[in-house]
C-alpha positions in Angstrom: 20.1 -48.0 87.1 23.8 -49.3 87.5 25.8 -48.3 84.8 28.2 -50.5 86.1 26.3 -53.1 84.6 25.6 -52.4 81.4 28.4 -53.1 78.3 29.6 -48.9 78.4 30.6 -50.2 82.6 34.0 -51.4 81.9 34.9 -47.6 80.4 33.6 -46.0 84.1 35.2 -45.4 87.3 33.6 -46.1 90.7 32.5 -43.4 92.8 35.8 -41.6 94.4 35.4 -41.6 98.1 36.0 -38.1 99.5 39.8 -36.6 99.5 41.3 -39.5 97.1 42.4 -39.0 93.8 40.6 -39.3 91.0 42.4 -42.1 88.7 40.9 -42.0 84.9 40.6 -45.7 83.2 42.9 -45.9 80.1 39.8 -45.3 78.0 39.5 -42.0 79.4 42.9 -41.2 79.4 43.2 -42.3 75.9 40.1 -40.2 75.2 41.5 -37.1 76.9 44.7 -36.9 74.9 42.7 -37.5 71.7 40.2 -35.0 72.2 42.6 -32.4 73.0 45.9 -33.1 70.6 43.4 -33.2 67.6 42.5 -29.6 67.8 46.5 -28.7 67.8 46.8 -28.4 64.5 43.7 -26.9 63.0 43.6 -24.1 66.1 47.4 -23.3 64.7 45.9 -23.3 60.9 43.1 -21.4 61.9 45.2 -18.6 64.0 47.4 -18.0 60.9 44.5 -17.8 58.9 43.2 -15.1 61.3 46.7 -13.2 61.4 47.6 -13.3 57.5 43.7 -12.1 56.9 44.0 -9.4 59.2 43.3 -5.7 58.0 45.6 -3.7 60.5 47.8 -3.8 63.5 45.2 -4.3 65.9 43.4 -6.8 64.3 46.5 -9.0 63.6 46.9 -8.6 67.4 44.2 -10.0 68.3 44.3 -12.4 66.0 47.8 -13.5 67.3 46.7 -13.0 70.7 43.5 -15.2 70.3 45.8 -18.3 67.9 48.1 -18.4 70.8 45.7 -18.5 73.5 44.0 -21.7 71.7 46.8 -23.4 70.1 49.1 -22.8 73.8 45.4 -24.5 75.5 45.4 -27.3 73.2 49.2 -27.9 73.5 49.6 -27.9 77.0 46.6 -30.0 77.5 47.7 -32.3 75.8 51.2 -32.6 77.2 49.4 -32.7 80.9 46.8 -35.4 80.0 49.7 -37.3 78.6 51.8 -37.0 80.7 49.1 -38.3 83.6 48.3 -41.5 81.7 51.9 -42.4 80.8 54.6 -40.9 83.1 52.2 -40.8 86.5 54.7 -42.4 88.4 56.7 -39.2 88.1 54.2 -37.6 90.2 56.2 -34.0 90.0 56.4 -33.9 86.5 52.7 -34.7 86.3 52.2 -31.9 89.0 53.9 -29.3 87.0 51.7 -29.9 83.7 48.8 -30.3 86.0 49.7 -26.5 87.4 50.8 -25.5 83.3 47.3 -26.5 82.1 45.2 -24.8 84.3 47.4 -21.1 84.2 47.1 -22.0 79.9 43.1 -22.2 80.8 43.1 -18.9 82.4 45.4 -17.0 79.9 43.2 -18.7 77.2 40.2 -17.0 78.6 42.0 -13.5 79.0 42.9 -14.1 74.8 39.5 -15.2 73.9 38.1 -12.0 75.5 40.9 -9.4 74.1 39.9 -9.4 70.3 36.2 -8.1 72.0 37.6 -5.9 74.3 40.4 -4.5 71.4 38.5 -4.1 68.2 35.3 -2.6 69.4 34.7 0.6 71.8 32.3 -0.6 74.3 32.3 2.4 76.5 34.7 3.9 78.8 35.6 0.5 80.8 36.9 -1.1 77.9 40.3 0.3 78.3 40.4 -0.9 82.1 38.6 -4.2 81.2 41.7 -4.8 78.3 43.6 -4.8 81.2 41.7 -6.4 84.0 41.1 -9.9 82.1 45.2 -9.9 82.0 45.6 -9.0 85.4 43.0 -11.7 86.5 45.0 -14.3 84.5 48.1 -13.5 86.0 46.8 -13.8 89.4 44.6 -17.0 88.9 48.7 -18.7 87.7 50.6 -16.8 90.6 47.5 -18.9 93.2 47.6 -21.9 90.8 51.8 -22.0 91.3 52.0 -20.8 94.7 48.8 -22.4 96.9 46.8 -24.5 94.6 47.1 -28.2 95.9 50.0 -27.3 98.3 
């Protein structure tokens, strides 16, 4: 069946041919910046909520650690996704909140694991995983700004 031709068509792309950018219909771009700037604020409620309820240092540390991560994810997706709908024609600028949102995606992942990985012992690796998950953030920006889509 062509999707094309049915009444949800007019929100969907055609098929990119191979090595040409991807260019999302205004729906989508819309629906992007919707989907992600929505869950600014109540990621930034729910971190303080997390921090102020927290019993010690440690948990309040992960709790920052872990607000950050999501509220810095949501933030900077949004910026990128609205910055590709409505300022595309600066193509740098887009570039540069393109390469912003992704490293935000992998320092997201390194907060979501730390509160795991800081408020339980798991065994003698946790120590060297703590700092792993960082590391592996760190590198996953340094390839994102140095060789990713050069």
């Amino acid at each position: 069946m062509d999707l094309k031709k049915t009444k949800i068509g007019r929100y969907m792309n055609c098929r990119v041919p191979a090595h040409e950018r991807y260019q999302p219909t205004d729906y989508e771009h819309a629906a992007n910046c919707t989907t992600h700037g929505v869950w600014i604020l109540p990621s930034l409620v729910g971190g303080s909520v997390l921090y102020f309820l927290s019993m010690d240092k440690w948990h309040r540390l992960a709790a920052g650690l872990y607000g950050s991560g999501l509220t810095g994810l949501f933030v900077t997706s949004t910026l990128f996704h609205t910055a590709a709908w409505k300022i595309s024609h600066l193509r740098k600028l887009e570039q540069r909140f393109h390469m912003c949102d992704r490293m935000a995606i992998y320092f997201f992942i390194a907060a979501s694991y730390s509160p795991w990985l800081m408020l339980r012992e798991l065994g003698p690796w946790t120590c060297h995983m703590r700092w792993l998950i960082w590391v592996m953030a760190s590198l996953g920006s340094m390839y994102v700004f140095f060789f990713h889509e050069r």
